[in-house]
C-alpha positions as CSV (number, residue, x, y, z in Angstrom):
1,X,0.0,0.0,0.0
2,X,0.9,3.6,-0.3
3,X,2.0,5.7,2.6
4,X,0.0,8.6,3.7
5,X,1.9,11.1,2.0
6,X,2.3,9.0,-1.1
7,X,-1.2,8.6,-1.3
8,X,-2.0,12.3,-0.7
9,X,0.2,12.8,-3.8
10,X,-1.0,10.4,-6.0
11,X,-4.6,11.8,-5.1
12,X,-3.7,15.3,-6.0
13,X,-2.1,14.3,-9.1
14,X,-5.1,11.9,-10.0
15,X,-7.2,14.6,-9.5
16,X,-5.6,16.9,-12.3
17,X,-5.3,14.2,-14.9
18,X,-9.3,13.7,-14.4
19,X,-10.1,17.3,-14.9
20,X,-7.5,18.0,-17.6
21,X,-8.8,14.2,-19.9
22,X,-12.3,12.1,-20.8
23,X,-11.2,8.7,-20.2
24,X,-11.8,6.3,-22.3
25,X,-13.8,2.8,-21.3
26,X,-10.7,1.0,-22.3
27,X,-8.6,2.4,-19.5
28,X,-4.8,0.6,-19.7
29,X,-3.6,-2.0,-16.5
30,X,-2.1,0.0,-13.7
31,X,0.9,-1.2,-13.3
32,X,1.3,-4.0,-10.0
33,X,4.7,-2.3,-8.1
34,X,5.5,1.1,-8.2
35,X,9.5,2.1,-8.0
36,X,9.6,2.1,-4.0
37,X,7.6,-1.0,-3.1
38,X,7.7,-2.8,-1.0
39,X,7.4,0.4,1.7
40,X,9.1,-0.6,4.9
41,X,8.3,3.1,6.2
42,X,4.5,4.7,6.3
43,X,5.5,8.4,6.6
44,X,2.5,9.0,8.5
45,X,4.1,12.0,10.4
46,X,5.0,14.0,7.0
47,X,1.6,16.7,7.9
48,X,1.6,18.8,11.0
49,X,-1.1,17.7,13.4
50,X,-0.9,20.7,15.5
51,X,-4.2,21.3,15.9
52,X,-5.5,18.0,17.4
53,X,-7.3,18.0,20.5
54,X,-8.0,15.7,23.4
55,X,-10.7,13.4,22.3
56,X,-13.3,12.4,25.1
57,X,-14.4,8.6,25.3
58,X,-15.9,7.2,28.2
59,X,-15.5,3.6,29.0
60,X,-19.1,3.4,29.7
61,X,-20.0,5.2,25.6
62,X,-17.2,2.6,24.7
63,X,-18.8,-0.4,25.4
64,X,-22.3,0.5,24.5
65,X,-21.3,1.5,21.2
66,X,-19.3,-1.6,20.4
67,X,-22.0,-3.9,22.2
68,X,-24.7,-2.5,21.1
69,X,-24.3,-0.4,18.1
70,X,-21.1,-1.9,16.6
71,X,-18.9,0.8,15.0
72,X,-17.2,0.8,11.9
73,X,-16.4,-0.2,8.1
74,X,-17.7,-4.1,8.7
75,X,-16.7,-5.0,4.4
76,X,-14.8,-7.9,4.6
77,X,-11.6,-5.9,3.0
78,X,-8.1,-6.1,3.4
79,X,-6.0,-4.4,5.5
80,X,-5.5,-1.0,4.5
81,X,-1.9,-0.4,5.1
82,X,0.2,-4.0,4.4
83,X,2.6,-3.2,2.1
84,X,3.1,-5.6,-1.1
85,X,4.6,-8.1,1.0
86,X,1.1,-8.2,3.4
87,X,3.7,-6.6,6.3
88,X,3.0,-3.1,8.3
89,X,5.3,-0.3,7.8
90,X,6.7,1.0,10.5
91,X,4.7,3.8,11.9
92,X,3.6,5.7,14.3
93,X,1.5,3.0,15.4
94,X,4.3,0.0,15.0
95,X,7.9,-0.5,14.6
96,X,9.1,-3.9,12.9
97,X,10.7,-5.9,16.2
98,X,10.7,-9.5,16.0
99,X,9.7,-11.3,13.5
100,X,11.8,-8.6,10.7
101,X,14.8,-7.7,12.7
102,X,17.0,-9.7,15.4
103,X,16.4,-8.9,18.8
104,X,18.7,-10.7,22.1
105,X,17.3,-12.0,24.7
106,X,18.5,-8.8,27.1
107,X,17.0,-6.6,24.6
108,X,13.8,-9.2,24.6
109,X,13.7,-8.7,28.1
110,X,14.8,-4.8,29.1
111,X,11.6,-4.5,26.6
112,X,10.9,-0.4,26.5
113,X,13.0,0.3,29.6
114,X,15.2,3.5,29.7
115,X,17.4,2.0,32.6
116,X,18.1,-0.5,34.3
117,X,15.6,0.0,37.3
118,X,14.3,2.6,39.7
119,X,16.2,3.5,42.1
120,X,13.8,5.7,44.1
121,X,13.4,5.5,47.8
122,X,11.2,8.3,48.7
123,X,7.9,9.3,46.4
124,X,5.8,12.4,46.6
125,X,2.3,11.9,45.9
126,X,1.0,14.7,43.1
127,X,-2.6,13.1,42.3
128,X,-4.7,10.6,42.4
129,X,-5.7,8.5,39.6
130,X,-8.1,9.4,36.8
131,X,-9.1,5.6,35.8
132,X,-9.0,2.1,36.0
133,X,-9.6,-0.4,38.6
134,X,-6.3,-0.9,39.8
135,X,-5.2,0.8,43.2
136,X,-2.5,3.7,42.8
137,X,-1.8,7.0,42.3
138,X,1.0,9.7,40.6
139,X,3.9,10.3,41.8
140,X,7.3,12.0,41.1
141,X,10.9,11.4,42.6
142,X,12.5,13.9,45.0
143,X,15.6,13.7,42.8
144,X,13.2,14.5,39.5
145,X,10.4,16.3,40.4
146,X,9.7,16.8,36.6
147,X,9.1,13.3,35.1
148,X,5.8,11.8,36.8
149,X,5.1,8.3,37.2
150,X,1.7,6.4,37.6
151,X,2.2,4.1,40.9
152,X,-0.2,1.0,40.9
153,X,-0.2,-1.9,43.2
154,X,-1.2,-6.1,43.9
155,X,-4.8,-6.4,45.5
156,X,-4.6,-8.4,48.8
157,X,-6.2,-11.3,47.4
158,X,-3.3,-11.8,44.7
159,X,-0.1,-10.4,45.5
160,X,2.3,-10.1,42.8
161,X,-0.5,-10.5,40.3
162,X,-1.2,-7.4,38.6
163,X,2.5,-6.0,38.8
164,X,3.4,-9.0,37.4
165,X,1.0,-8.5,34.5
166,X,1.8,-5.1,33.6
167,X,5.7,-6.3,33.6
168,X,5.0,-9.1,31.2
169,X,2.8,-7.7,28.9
170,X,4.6,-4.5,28.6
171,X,7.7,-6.6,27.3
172,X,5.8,-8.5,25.1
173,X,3.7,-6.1,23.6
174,X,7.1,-4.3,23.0
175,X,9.0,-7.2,21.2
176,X,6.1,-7.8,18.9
177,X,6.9,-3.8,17.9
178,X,3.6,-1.5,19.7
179,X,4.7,1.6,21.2
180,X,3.9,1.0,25.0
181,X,5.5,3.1,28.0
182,X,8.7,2.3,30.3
183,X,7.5,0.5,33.2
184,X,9.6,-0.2,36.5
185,X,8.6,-2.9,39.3
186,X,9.7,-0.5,42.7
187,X,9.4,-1.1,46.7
188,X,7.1,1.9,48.3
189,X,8.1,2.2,51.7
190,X,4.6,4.1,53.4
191,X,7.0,5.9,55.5
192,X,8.6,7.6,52.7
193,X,5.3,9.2,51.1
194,X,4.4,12.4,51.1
195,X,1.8,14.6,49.5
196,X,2.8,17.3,47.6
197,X,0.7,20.8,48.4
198,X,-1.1,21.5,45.5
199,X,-2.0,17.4,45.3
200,X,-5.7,16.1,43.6
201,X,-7.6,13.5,42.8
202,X,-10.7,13.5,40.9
203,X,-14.2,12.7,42.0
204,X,-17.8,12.7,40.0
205,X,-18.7,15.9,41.6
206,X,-15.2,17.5,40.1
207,X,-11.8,17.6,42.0
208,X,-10.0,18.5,45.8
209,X,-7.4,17.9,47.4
210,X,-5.4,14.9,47.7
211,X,-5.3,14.1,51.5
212,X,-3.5,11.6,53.8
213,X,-7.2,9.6,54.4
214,X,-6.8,9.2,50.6
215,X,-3.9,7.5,51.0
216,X,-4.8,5.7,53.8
217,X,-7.4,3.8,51.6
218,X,-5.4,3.3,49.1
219,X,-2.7,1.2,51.2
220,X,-5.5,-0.7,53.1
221,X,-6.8,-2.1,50.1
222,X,-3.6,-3.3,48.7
223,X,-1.1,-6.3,49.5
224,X,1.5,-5.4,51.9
225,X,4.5,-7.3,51.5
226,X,6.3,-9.0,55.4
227,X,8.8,-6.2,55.1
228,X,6.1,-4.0,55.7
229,X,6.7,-1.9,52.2
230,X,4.9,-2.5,48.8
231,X,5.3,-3.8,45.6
232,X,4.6,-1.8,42.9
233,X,4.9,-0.8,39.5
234,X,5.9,2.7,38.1
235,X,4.9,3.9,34.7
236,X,6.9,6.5,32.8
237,X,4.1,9.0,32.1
238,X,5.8,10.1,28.0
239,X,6.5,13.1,26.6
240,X,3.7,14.9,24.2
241,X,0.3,16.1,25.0
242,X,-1.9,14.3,26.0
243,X,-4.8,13.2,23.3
244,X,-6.9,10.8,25.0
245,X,-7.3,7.0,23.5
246,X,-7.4,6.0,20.4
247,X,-10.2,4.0,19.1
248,X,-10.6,0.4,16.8
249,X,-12.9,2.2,14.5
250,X,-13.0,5.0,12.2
251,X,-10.4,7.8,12.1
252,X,-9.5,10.9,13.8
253,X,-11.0,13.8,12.3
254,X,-7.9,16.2,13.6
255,X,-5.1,14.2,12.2
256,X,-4.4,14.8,8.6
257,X,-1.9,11.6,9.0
258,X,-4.8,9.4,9.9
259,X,-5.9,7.6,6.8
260,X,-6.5,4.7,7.2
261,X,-9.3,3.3,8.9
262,X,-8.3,1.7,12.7
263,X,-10.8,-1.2,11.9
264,X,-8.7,-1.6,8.8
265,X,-5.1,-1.4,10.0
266,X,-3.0,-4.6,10.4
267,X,-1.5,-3.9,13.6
268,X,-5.0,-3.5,15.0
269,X,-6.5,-6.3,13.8
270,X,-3.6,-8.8,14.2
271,X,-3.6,-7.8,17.8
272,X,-6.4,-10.2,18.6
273,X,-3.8,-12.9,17.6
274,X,-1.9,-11.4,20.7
275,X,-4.2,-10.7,22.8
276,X,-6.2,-14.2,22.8
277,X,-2.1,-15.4,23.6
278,X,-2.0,-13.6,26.8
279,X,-5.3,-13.5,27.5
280,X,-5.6,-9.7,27.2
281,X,-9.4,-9.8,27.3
282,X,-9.6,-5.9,28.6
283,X,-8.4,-4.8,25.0
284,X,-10.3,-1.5,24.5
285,X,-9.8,1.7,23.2
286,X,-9.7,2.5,26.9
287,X,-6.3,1.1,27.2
288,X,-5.1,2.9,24.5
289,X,-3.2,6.9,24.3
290,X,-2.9,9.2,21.9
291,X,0.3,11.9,22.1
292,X,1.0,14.8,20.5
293,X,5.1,15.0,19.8
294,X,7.0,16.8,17.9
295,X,8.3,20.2,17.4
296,X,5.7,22.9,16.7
297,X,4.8,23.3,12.9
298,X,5.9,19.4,12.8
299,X,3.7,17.9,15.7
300,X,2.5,14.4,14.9
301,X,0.0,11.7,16.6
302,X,1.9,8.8,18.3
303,X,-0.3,5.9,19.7
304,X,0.3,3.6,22.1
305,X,-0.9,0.6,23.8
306,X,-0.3,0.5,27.8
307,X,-2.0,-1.0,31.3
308,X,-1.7,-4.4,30.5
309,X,-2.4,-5.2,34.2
310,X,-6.0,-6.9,33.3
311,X,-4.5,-9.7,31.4
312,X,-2.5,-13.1,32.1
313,X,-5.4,-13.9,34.2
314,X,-4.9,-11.4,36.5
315,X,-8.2,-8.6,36.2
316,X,-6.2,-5.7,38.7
317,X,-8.3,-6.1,41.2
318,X,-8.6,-9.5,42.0
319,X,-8.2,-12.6,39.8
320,X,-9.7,-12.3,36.6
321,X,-13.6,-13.7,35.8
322,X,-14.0,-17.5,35.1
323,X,-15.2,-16.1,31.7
324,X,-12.9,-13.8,30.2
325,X,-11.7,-14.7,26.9
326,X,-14.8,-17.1,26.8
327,X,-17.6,-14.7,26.4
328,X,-18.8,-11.1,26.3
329,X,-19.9,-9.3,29.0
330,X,-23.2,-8.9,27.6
331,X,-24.3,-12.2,25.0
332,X,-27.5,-13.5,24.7
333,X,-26.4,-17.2,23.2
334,X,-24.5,-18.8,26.5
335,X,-27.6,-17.4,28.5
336,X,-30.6,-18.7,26.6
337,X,-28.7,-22.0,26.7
338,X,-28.5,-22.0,30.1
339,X,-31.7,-21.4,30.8
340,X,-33.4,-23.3,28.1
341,X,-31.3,-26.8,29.5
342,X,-32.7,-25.6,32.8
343,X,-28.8,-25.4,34.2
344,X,-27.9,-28.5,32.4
345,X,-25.4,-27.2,29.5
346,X,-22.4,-25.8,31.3
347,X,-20.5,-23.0,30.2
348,X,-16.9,-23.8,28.7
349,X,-15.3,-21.8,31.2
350,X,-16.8,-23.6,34.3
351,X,-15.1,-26.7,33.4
352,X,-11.4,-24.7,33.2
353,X,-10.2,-25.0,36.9
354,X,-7.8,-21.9,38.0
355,X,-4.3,-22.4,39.7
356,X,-6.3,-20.9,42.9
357,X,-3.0,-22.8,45.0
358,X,-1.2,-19.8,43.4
359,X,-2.7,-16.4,43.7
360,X,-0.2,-14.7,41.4
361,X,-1.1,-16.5,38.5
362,X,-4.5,-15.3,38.9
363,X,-7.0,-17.4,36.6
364,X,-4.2,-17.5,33.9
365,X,-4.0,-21.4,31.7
366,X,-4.3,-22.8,28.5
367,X,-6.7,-24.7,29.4
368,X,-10.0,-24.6,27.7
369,X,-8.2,-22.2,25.2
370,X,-10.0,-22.3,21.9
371,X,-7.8,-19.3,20.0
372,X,-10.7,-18.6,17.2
373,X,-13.5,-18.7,19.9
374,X,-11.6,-16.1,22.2
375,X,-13.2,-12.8,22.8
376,X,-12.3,-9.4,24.6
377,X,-14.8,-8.0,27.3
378,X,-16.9,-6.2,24.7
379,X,-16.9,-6.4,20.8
380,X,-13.6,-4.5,19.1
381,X,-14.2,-3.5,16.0
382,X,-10.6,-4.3,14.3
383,X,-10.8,-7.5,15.7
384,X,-14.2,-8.4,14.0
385,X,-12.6,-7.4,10.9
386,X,-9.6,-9.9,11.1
387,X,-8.7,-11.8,8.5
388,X,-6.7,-14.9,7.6
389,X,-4.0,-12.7,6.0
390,X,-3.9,-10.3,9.3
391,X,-4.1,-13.4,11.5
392,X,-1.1,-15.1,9.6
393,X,1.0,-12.2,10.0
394,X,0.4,-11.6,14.1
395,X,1.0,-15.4,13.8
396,X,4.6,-15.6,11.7
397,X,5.5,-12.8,14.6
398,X,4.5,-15.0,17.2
399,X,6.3,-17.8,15.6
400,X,9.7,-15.6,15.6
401,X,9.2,-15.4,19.5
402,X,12.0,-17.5,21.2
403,X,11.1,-19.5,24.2
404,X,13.9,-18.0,26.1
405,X,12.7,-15.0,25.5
406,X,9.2,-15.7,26.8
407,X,10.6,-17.3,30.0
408,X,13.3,-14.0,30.5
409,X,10.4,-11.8,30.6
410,X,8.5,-13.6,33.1
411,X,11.4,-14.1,35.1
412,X,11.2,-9.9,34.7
413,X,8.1,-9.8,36.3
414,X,10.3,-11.5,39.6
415,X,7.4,-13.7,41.2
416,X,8.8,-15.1,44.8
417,X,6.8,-18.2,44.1
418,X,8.9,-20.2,41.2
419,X,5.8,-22.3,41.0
420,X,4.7,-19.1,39.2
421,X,7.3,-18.9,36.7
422,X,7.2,-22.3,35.7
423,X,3.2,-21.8,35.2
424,X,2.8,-18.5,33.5
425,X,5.5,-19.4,31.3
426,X,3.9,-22.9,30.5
427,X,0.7,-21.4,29.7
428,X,2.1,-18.7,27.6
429,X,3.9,-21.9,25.6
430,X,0.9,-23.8,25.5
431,X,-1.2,-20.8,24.1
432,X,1.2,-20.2,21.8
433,X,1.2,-23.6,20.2
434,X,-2.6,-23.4,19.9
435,X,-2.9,-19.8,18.6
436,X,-0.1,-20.7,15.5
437,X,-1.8,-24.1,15.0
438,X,-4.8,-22.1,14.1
439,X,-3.9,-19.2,12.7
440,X,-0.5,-20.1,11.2
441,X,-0.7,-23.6,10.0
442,X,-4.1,-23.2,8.3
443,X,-2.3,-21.6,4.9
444,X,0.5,-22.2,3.1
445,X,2.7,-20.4,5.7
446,X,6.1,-20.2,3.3
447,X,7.9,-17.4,3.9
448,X,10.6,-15.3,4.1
449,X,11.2,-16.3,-0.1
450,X,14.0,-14.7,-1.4
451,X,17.2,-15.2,-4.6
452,X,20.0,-15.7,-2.9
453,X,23.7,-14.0,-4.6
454,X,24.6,-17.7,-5.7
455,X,21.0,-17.9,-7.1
456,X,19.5,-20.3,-4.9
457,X,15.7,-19.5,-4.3
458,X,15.5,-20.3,-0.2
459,X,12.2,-19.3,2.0
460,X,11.5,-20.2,5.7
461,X,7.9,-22.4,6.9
462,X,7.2,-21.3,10.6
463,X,4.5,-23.8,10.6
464,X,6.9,-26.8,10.1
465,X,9.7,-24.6,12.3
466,X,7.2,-24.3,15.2
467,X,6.3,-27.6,15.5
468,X,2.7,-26.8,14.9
469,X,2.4,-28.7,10.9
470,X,4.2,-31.8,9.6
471,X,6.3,-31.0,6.8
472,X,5.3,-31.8,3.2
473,X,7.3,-34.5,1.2
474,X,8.7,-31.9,-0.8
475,X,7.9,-28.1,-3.1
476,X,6.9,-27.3,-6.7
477,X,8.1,-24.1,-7.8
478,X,7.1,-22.4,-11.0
479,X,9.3,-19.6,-12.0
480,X,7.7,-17.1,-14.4
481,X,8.4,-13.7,-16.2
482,X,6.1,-11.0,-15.4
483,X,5.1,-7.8,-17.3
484,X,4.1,-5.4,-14.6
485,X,2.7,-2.6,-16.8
486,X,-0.1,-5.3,-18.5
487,X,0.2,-7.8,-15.2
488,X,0.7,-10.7,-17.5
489,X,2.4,-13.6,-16.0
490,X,4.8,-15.7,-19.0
491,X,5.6,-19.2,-17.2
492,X,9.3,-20.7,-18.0
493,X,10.0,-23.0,-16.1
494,X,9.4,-25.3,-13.0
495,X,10.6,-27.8,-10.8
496,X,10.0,-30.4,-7.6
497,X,12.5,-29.8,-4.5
498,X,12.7,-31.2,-1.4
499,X,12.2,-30.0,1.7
500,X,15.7,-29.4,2.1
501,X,15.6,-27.6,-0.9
502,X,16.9,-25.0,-2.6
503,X,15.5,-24.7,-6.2
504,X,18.2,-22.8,-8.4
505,X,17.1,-19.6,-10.7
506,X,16.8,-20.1,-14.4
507,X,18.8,-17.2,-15.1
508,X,18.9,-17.3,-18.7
509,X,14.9,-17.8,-19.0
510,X,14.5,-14.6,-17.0
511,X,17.1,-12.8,-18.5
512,X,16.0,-9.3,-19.9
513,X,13.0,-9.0,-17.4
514,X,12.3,-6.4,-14.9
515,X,9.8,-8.5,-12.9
516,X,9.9,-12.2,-12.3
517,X,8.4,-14.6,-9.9
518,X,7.2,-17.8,-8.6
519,X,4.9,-20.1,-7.4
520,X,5.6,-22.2,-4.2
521,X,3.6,-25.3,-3.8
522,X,3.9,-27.8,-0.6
523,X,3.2,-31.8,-2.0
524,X,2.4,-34.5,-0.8
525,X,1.9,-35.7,3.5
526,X,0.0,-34.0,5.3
527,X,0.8,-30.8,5.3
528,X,-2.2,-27.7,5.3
529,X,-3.1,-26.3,1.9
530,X,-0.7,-28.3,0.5
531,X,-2.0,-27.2,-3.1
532,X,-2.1,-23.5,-2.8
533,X,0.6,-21.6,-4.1
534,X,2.5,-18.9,-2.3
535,X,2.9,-16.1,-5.3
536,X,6.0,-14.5,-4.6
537,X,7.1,-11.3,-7.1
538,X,10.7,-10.3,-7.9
539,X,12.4,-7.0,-9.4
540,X,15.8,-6.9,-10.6
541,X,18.3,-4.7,-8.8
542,X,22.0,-4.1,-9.5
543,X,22.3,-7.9,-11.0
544,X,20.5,-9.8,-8.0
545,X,16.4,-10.0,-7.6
546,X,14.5,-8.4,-4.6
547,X,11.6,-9.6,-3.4
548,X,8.8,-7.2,-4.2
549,X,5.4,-8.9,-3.7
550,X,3.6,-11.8,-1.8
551,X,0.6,-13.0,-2.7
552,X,-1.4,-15.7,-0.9
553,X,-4.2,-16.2,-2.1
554,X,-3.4,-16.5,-6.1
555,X,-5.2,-17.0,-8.7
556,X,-3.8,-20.1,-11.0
557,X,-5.5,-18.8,-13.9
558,X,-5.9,-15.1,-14.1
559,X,-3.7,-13.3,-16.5
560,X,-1.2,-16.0,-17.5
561,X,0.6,-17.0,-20.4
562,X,1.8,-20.0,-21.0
563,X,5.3,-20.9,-22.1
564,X,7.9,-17.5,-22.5
């Protein structure tokens, strides 16, 4: 796809050509690649978005909408903004991590971090918080008094729980390349608070002053480790302005750089790939922000995911429902069966038992985990709009995540019960498995084709990789010559490899063409789609071939040619 500015350009320029010629019925092909595909970079910060403003959404409006009235473009379309290879730009929404470029385990695991760790023993209190469930409120450090933190702690039902939550899936989200803030677990010692004069904290009937019976409440209400002190996580409130969430659906009307749809973005709607992984059933625009950066006259939007403490099993407050991920908060179906089976049909969820012998896990398993039957707390419109090809790219990310690394960040998260480690990171495994056996092994997953210097045509399966499909006896390939500016495909020339491969390039059959390209075909065993070709496009460059284009679901017989 285009990026933003691109397209802007290409708009204005269509425009004159329409007002300036009548044409004709038999309008020529336009041509498949332009010169800079595939784009790797969506300059969606190229227009000053100065003039934005914070944009008011209520949880409460949030979820009546998307229960009730669902919200946005619901044409089974694909994603807006994959580029010719079906990836995401990096953005201002996403930056290409795992998956596109190597990451080490210590980077895996430091996640957005801008040091090491907190080292702050004394915290003064400048408000309480605006929202969410979790107890807390912001802070600053003594020794900083100008960056401000959000403080949030454990419920006394589940120590360790939510921190731990908000540690992991920070990481996570992270590696698989959201923007999410730097979060710190810390020690509060009640003895070193204070409250800052001019401290608030909102009400419904508007805002006073932050007192010490304020946080009083706070601290009885959370768990209280035997040295007396608190665990606790501190979020790095970022630099910008403040913008208020984004949302799933639709666009914002104050951001020129905002083109494309949020129901039809890639990043969105592969994120219910993730979030059925980790169980992130509190994915709302809620958890969402919006920030105005930049230097004035070159201000841009930059969106991020954060409070991942309502996931992993854990719901901030206590242990997360028996039914999240299962059901909706409001849905007809499971009720009616209930009650028309007069209590006889049972739920999924209440046959799922909870590791209730360890409180920090929460209600986290993979038990009873069904990836294409998970669901958020409410209906999210990008996630209704998924499609195979967005599900197969969350799923080739997922696939790129090591083990290791999984286990380093939930070591991160530094439960004192290693039962916990060993559990949360077992699940996550588990999950994992399931979510790439469905969404990854249910294509032809090859990938990662490319023409190697010695001319060797090599590509990766993360299905077979993974574990998750059994490989195929071997590959067809058919090489072709392709005219871009007609889209005519001229096949040459093809051949059976196995799965050791690689297949070599006919050189001199391709010889004189600017595009080229083949199909990949898995045969025989039992391997998924075994007779659907990958498409894969090539340009020449400097005497090699780049890959240029992936297609996935081709089309055996539209415009082809046989023989050169």
């Amino acid at each position: 796809m285009r990026s933003n500015l691109t397209l802007s350009l290409m708009t204005t320029c269509a425009a004159a050509v329409l007002a300036a010629t009548v044409l004709t019925a038999d309008q020529p092909f336009v041509s498949r690649f332009l010169p800079d595909d595939p784009l790797t970079v969506d300059q969606d910060t190229a227009l000053d978005a100065g003039g934005a403003t914070y944009d008011e959404l209520g949880s409460w409006a949030d979820f009546v909408l998307n229960t009730f009235m669902p919200p946005g473009d619901q044409r089974p379309i694909p994603a807006l903004n994959a580029n010719t290879l079906g990836e995401v730009p990096d953005s201002s929404w996403f930056t290409n991590r795992i998956g596109t470029r190597p990451m080490t385990l210590a980077q895996i695991e430091r996640g957005p971090d801008r040091v090491d760790g907190l080292d702050v023993s004394a915290w003064t209190i400048v408000a309480g918080k605006s929202v969410g469930h979790q107890a807390g409120f912001r802070a600053v450090s003594p020794a900083d008094p100008s960056q401000m933190y959000q403080i949030e702690f454990d419920p006394i039902s589940n120590p360790e729980m939510a921190t731990g939550a908000e540690i992991i899936g920070t990481a996570i989200y992270h590696a698989l390349g959201y923007n999410v803030v730097d979060i710190y677990l810390v020690e509060v010692d009640p003895a070193r608070l204070t409250i800052a004069s001019g401290a608030t904290i909102a009400e419904p009937t508007g805002t006073r002053a932050f007192t010490r019976r304020d946080l009083d409440g706070i601290l009885r209400r959370v768990a209280r480790q035997p040295n007396g002190r608190y665990r606790a996580t501190a979020s790095r409130f970022v630099d910008g302005r403040n913008l208020g969430p984004f949302r799933y659906y639709g666009t914002r009307a104050d951001d020129p750089n905002d083109i494309h749809p949020h129901e039809h973005r890639r990043e969105l709607r592969g994120n219910r790939v993730f979030s059925a992984w980790l169980n992130h059933d509190d994915s709302r625009a809620g958890n969402s922000l919006d920030m105005l950066v930049g230097p004035p006259g070159r201000e841009y939007v930059k969106h991020y995911m954060f409070d991942f403490g309502s996931m992993l099993g854990s719901g901030t407050s206590d242990a997360d429902h028996p039914w999240a991920g299962h059901e909706y908060v409001v849905e007809s179906r499971p009720a009616l069966l209930t009650l028309a089976s007069f209590g006889w049909w049972r739920r999924p969820f209440m046959q799922v038992a909870a590791p209730s012998e360890m409180p920090a896990a929460g209600s986290f398993t993979a038990d009873g985990f069904v990836p294409e039957r998970w669901k958020p707390h409410y209906p999210n419109a990008a996630f209704r709009n998924m499609t195979p090809d967005d599900a197969f790219w969350a799923a080739r990310i997922l696939a790129a995540f090591p083990l290791e690394g999984i286990r380093r960040i939930v070591e991160k998260a530094r439960f004192s019960d290693p039962r916990v480690i060993d559990h949360v990171t077992g699940a996550l495994v588990r999950r994992r498995a399931l979510a790439l056996r469905s969404w990854l092994a249910t294509q032809n997953p090859v990938s990662n084709v490319r023409i190697e210097s010695d001319g060797a045509l090599r590509f990766d399966n993360p299905a077979v990789e993974a574990g998750v499909a059994e490989p195929p006896d071997g590959y067809e390939v058919s090489w072709f010559r392709f005219d871009n500016t007609r889209g005519v495909r001229h096949y040459v020339a093809s051949d059976v490899i196995g799965t050791a491969g690689p297949a070599m390039t006919p050189f001199g059959l391709l010889e004189g063409a600017e595009y080229a390209g083949v199909d990949i075909r898995a045969t025989g065993g039992k391997f998924p789609q075994r007779g659907a070709p990958v498409r894969v496009y090539f340009r020449a460059v400097g005497g090699g071939w780049t890959t240029v284009g992936v297609d996935r679901h081709a089309d055996s017989s539209a415009h082809m040619v046989a023989g050169r």
